[in-house]
N, C-alpha and C positions, 0 to 999 in steps of 0.2 A: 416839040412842044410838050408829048408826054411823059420823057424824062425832065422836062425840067419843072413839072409842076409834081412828081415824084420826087425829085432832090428836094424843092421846096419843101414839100408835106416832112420828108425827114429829117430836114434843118428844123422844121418848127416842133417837131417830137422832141428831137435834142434838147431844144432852148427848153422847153419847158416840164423836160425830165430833170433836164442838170437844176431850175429855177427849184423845183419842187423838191429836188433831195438837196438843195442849195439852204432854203429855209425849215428842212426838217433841221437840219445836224447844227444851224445856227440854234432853232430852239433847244435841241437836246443838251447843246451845248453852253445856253443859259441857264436851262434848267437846273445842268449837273450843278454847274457852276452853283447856282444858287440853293440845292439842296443840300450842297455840301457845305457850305457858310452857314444855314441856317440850322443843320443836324448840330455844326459845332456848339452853336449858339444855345441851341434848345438842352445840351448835355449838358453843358457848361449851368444854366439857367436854373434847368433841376436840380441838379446838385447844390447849387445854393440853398435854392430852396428848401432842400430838403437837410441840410445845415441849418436852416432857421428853424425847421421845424423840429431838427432835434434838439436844438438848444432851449427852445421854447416849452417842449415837452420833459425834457429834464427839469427845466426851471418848475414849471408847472409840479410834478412829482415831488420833488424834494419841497414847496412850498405845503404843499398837503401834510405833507411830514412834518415839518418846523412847527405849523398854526396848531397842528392837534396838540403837540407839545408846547407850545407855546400859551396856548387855550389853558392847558390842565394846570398849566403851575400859573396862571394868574386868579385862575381861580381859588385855587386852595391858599394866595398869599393874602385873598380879599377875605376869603374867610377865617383865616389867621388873626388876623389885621381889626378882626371883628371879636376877635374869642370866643368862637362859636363850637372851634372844636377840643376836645378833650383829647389826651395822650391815643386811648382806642379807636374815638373816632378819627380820628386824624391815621391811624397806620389805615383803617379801613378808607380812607380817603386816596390815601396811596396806592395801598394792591388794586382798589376799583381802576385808578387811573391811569396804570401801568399795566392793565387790561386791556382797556380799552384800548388804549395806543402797542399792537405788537409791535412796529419798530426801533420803540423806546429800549436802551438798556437799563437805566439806571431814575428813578423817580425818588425824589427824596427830599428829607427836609435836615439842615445842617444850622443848631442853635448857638449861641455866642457861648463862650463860658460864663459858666453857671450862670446862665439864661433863662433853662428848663428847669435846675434844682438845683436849690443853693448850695445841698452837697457833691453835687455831681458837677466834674469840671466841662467835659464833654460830650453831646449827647446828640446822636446825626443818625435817626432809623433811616434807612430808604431798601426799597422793594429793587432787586434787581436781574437781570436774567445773566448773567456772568456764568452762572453754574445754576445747569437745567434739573429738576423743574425753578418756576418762578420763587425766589426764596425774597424773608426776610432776612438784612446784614446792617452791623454798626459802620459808619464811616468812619469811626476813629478806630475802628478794629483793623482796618486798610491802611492806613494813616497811622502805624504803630509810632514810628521814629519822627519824621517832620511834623506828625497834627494838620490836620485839615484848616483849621482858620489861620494858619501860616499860608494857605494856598492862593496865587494871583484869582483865583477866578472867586472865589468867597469873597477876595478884600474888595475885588473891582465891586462890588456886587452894592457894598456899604455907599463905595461913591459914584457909581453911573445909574445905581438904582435898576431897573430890569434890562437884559443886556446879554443878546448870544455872547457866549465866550470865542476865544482859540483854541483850537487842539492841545491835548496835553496827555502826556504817557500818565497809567496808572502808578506807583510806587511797586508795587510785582506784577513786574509783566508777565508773569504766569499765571494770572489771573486770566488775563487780556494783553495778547500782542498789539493792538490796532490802538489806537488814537480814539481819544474821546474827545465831544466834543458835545454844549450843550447851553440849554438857558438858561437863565438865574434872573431871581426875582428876590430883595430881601422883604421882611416882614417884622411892623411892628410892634411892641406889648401893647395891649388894651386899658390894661386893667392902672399902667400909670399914667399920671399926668399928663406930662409931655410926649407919651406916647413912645418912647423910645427905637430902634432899631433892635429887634429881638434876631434873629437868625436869614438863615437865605432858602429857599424854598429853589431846587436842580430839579430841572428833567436832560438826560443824556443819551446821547446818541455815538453809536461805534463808528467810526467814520469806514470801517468794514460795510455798512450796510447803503452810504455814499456811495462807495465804488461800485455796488451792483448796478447802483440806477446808472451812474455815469459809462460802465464799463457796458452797458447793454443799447447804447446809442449805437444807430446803423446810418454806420460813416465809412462803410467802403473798408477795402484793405489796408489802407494807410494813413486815414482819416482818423480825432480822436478827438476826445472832450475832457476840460479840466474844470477844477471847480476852486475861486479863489475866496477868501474871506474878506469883511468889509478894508482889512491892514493889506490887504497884497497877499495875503499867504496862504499858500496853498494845502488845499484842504482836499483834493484828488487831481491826481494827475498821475500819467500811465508809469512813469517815472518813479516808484517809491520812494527814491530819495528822499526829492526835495519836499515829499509829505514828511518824512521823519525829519527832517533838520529843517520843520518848519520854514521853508525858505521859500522865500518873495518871487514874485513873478520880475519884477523889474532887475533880480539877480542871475536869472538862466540866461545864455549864449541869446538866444532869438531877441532878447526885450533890452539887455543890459547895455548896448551899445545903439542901440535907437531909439531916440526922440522923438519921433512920430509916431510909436507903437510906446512907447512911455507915456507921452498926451493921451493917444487914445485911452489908455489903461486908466487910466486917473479920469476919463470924463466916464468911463462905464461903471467906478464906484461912486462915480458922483449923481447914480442913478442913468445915464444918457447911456441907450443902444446904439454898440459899435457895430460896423460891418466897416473891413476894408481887406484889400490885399493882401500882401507879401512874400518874401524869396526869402527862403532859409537859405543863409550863404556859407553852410556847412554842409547842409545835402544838397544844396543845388535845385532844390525842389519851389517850383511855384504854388502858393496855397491861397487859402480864401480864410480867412477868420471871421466868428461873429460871438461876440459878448454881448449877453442877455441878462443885463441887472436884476437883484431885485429887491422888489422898495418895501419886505417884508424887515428885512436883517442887513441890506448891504451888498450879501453873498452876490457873486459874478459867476456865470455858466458861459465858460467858453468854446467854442465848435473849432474843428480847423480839417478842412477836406484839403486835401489835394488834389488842383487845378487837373494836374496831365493825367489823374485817374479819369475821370469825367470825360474826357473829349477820348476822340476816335482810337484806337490802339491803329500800330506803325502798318502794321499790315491791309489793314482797312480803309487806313488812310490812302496809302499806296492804289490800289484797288480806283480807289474813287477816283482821285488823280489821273488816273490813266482812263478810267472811262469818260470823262469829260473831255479830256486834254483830246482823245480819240473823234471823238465828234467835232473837236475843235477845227482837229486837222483837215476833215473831209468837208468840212464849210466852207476853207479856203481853198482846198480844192475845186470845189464845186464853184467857187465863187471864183477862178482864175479861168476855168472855161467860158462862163458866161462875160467876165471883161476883158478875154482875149479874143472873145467871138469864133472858140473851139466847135461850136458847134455847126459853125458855115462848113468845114472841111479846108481852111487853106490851111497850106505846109505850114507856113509863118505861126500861125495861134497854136498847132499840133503842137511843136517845136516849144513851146512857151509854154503850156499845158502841161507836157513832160517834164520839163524842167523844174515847175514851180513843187510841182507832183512828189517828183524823185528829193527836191530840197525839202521839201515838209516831212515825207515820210525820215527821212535822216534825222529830221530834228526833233519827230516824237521820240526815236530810237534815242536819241542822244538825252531827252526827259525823262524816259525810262531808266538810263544808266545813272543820271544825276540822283534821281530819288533813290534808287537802290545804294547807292554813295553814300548818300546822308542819314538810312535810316538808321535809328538804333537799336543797338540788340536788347539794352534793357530796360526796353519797356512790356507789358504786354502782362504775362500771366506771372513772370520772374519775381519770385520772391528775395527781389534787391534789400540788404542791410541799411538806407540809408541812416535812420537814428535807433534809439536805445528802445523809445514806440514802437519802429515795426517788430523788432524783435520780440517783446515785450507780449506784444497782440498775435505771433508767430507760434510761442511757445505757450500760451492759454491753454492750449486742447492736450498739450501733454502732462500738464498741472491735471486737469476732470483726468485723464486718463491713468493718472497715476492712483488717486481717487475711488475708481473704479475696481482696482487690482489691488486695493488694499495696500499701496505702496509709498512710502513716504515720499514728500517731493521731491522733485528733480534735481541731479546737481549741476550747475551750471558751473561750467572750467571755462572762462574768460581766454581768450586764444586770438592768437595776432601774427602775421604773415608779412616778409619784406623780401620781394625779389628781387636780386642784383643780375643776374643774369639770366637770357631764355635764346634758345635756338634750336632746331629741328634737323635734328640726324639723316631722318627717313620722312614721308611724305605725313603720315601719322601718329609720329613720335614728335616728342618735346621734349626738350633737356633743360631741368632749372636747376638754378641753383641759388641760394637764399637763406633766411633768417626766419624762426617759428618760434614765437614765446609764448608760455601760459603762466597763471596766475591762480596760487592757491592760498586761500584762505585760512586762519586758523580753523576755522568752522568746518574743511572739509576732512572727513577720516583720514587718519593718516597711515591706514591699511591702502587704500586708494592708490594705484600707481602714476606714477608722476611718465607723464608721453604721450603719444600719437601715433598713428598709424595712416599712412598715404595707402590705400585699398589702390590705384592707379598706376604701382611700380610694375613695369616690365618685367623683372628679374629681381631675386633678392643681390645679386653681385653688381646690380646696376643702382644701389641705393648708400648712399654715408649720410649716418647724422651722426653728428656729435655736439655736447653740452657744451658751449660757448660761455657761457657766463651762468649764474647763479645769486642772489643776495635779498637779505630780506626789507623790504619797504613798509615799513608800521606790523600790523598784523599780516600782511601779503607775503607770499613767497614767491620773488619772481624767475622763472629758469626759461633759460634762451636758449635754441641748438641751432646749428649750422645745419643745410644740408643740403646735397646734389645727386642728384637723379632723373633717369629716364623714365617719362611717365607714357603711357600709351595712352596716344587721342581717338577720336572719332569724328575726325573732321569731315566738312561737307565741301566738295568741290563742284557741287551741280552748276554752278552759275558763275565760274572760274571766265575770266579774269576778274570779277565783281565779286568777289567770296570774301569771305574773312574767315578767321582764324577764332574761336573759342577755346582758348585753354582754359581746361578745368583742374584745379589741383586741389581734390575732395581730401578733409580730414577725417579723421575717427577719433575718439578715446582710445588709450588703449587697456583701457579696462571698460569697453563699453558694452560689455554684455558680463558683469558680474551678479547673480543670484545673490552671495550670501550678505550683500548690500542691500538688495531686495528696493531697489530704486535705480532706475536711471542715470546714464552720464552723459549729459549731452555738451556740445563743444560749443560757446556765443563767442561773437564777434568781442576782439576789446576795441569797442571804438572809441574809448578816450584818449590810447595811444597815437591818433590821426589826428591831424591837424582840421584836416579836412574827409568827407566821405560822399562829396559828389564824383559820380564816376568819372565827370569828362577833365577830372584835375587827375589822375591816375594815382591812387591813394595805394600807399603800399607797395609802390615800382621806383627801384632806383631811376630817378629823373633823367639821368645820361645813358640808358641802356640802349645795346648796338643790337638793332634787328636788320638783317641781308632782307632789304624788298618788302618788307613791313612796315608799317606806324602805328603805334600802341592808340589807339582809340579809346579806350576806356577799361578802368579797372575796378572791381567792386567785389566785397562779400555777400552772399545770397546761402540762402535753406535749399534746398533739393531733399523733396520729402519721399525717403524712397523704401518699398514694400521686399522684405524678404521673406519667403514661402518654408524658411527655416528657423528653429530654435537656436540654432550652433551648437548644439550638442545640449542645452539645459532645461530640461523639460519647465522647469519652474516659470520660467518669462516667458512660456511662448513665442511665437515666431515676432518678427519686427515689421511692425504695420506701422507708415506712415512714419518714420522713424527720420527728424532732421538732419541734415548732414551740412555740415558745415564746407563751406567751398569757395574757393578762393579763385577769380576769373579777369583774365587778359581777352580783352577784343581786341585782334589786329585786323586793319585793311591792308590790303595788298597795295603794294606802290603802285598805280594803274598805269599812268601816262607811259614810263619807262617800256613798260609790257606792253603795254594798247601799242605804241611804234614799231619797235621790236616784232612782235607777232603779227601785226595787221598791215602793216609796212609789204612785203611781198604779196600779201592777197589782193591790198590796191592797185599793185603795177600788173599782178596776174588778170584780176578783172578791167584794168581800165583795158592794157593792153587786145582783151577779147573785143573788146568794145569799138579800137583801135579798127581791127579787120573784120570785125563785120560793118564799118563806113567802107573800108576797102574792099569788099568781096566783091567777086564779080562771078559770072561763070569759068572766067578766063583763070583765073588763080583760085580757085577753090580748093584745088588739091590741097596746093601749098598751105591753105587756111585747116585742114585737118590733118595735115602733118604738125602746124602749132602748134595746134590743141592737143595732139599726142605728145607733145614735149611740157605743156603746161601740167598735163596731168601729174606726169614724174614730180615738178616742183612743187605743188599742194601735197604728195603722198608724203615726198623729206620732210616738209613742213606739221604735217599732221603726227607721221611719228616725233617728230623732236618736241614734239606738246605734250604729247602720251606715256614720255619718260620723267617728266617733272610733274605729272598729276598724277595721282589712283585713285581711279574712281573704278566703279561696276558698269555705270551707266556713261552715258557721251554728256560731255561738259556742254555748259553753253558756247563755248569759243568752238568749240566743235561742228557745230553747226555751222557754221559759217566756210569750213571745209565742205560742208555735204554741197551745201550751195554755189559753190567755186565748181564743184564734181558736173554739179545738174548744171551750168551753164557754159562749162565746155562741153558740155552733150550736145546744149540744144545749138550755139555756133556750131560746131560740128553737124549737125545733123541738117541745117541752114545752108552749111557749102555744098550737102546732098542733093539737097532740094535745087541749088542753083543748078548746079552740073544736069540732075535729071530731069527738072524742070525750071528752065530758065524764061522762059513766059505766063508762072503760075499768078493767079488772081494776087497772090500772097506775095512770094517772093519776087513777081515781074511790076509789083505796083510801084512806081516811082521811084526802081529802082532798090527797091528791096525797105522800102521803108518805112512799114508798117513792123517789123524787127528793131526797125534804130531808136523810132517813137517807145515801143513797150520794154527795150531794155532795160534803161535805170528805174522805170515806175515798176518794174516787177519784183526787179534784183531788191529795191528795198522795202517793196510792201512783205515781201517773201521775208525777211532780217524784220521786218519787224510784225511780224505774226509770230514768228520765236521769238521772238524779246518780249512778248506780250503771252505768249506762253508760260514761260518758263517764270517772270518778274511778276504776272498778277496776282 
């Protein structure tokens, strides 16, 4: 009676131990679930948000800008317009109001001929800060060859009446390199009749002092802002180009082939705030765009983040994954004892319990391997080249830093990589061989050496280039070389058979530490040469390349910003801090399946077989069961060395482990036929025939596999 209201009491412990950690790891395991959905959500969210509010906050700034200018030249066209002011008064009308306004460059008043005096053909004072301090200058002093009242923005001025202009280059751009751009108001005679159209009254703006406000929006690493004009044309964008050839939004790659981002465009100057989508199907990148009209001038402020910056980075994500996925599994666990009624003690539910146990844990391990499979290498901190922006926004701080050193700017050598072939001699080594072209300008010195430097050859007798072609394209000089070599890697095998492969084939100038240039040579991506530059299309890889046990996964150019503690012999530059490096990158995964058979193949017949004789063990044959086990061991040791000659590593791979765990469980079989033979009626080994061993084999062997796999992958 008293044993059996003892087993009761401990049935009912069980039921409502396993009930309780039953409903913990359900909740924990909505929770994850659900905090991880809504972290996505909340990232994603902000980051919108805070896209509207920098487009909001640009629009806002630049409106402050426009109205002040805007304000001063209606006022001086009203008192023009009035004849109130006289030749004096009126300059003093100017310098006051090109005071006021420091953003202003150019404040002025530009007369018809002989408008102002019947002997004077043209006559155009204006106040301007082109050359410091704030001076008086004639317009037609500017204006020597063409004349100003030839110019589109004076004539519009006669018939739109007051009217922001379009950008337009000065006539000496040694004046002012930058784009001007500005209001116009005409004004007219008093003193006749009909009152005539006497001149136009400019206030002007550097489109230099645009890009500060636009270029100081905080939009992330890869995020950026442009600014369009009431016509489409863009008036900043990271891009310089298409601000000097004045070119339309509806003419760049992203807008020029789509219709729904062309509507939209056309309803945000039609005054209506866009917000929508979109996939750049050049970088492969998801973004979020917002235009923010404005009903001052027309002018369009547009935002554009990128989607994948915002949400979780690959490792984090990982991480989460696995800790919900983890509670997931022990819910169902928990939940397979209480609906097999494991807790009553029959053989039957045990049996089923193990089972369920040993199949879960397999299948987290096998979740773990998938995401590890999937994830990608360039996401995260990788300063990936997708467009001519990121670089654009990469290269800023060496522009202030050239600045700082008194240095003129930076020269940019446009550089471009095509691999036809890659294979691996030694565990560490890579052997490519391929195509490297650069592109010089007439504008770059032609002391300047024309080459490269691979800093990553093994040996100078393990390196050939040679000039492949040569010919000039407008003002470009383009040279292409051939070349093959052994480059030394730093590959990582910790996580082998789930490892990949990062080759890196870093370039240099090779003139990139010249003094008596007293500026920089840094190496940019040409990525007009690419069709495409999202990584998962392998841009820059001959498309039919033979890799033994690899699959090229992705290919891309990135910065690697790297610090040397040395001059290189020239005291003048100082050492190299933070110094780009231009690098050219192959992610390979390994062929898994092939290998996961191959290699795991004999460790499943070594461990089922163990598995095999301990159903069969008895006292009777126990001998025999660790005479096995001493022939097992020899078949993991072959095994483990023929792993150990195709990997180098310092440390044990992750497939490695899985050896340790073959090792630890011909010990404990072995150690189990001990126990038979010595004690063959122990609480342990004599219980139902030994079965308190057969129940915890498989739920050990893979809770154990996957404590390392959750080791080594979180």
């Amino acid at each position: 009676m008293r044993e059996s209201i003892k087993k009761t009491n401990w049935q009912k412990r069980a039921f409502y131990t396993s009930l309780t950690l039953c409903i913990t790891c359900f909740l924990l395991s909505v929770f994850g679930f659900y905090n991880y959905s809504q972290e996505q959500e909340q990232r994603l969210q902000e980051a919108k948000s805070n896209a509207r509010r920098q487009a909001v906050l640009a629009n806002l700034k630049i409106l402050q800008n426009l109205r002040l200018a805007q304000t001063t030249v209606l006022s001086l066209t009203t008192k023009l317009d009035n004849g109130k002011l006289n030749d004096r008064q009126l300059l003093d009308q100017l310098q006051q109001g090109i005071r006021k306004n420091p953003d202003l460059l150019n404040l002025g008043v530009a007369y018809k001929p002989f408008a102002h005096d019947p002997t004077v053909e043209l006559y155009a004072p204006f106040y301007t800060r082109l050359k410091n301090p704030l001076q008086l200058l004639q317009l037609e002093d500017i204006y020597k060859q063409t004349q100003y009242n030839n110019t589109s923005w004076y004539k519009l001025a006669f018939v739109k009446g007051s009217y922001w202009g379009e950008p337009y280059f000065l006539p000496d751009t040694s004046l002012l390199s930058d784009q001007i751009l500005g209001f116009y108001a005409p004004f007219s005679d008093s003193k006749l009749p009909k009152k005539p159209l006497k001149g136009v009254v400019f206030a002007e703006f550097s489109l230099g002092q645009l890009k500060e406000i636009m270029s100081s929006l905080n939009l992330g690493q890869t995020g950026y802002g442009f600014l369009i004009s009431n016509r489409g044309s863009f008036l900043y964008h990271p891009i310089n180009e298409y601000v000097k050839n004045q070119q339309q939004i509806f003419q760049i790659p992203e807008f020029q082939n789509n219709k729904k981002l062309q509507g939209l465009v056309r309803k945000a100057l039609e005054g209506e705030k866009v917000e929508t989508e979109l996939k750049d199907e050049i970088t492969g990148q998801n973004a979020f765009l917002v235009l923010q009209p404005s009903k001052r001038n027309g002018w369009v402020v547009g935002v554009v983040f990128i989607k994948d910056e915002a949400l979780l980075d690959s490792q984090t994500k990982r991480r989460t994954l696995i800790g919900f996925s983890l509670a997931t599994i022990w819910f169902l666990v928990f939940l397979s004892i209480l609906l097999s009624r494991a807790y009553s003690g029959s053989v039957k539910s045990l049996v089923t319990v193990s089972f369920c146990a040993s199949i879960l844990f397999a299948a987290e391990i096998g979740l773990i391997w998938n995401l590890a499979l999937a994830e990608s290498s360039n996401q995260g901190n990788r300063n990936v080249l997708f467009s001519q922006i990121m670089v654009n926004k990469l290269l800023e701080p060496q522009v202030k830093l050239s600045k700082q050193f008194n240095q003129q700017p930076p020269i940019y050598i446009p550089t471009g990589i095509f691999v036809q072939s890659l294979s691996f001699p030694s565990p560490n080594e890579a052997f490519i061989t391929g195509y490297i072209w650069q592109k010089y300008n007439n504008g770059i010195p032609k002391k300047l050496s024309r080459g490269f430097i691979m800093p990553d050859v093994t040996t100078a007798n393990d390196i050939e280039v040679k000039e492949a072609y040569r010919h000039k394209v407008g003002n470009t000089e383009v040279i292409g070389w051939y070349f093959e070599s052994t480059f030394r890697q730093n590959f990582d095998f910790d996580k082998y058979p789930f490892d990949e492969k990062d080759v890196q084939l870093r370039l240099w100038h090779q003139d990139f530490n010249r003094p008596d240039l007293n500026r920089q040579v840094i190496l940019v991506p040409d990525l007009e040469s690419y069709n495409v530059t999202n990584p998962t299309t392998k841009p820059g890889v001959y498309k039919d390349i033979a890799l033994n046990g690899w699959t090229l996964s992705q290919s891309f150019l990135e910065y690697q910003f790297k610090s040397y503690d040395t001059n290189f012999g020239f005291t003048a530059n100082g050492s190299k801090r933070n110094f780009p490096e231009l690098t050219f990158n192959l992610i390979l995964k390994r062929n898994f399946l092939s290998l996961f058979i191959s290699k795991t193949g004999p460790l499943i017949i070594v461990i089922t077989l163990l598995f095999a004789m301990l159903l069969i063990a008895k006292n009777e044959n126990a001998t025999e069961v660790l005479a096995a086990c001493a022939g097992f061991v020899f078949i993991v040791i072959l095994e483990q060395v023929s792993l150990r000659e195709q990997v180098v590593a310092q440390t044990l791979v992750y497939f490695e482990y899985f050896y340790l765990v073959a090792y630890l469980f011909i010990l404990i079989i072995g150690i189990n036929a001990i126990l038979l033979i010595s004690y063959p009626n122990s609480r342990f080994t004599g219980y139902k025939n030994n079965l308190v061993s057969k129940l915890l084999y498989w739920p050990i062997l893979m809770k154990i596999l996957l404590l390392i796999t959750c080791f080594l992958f979180f």
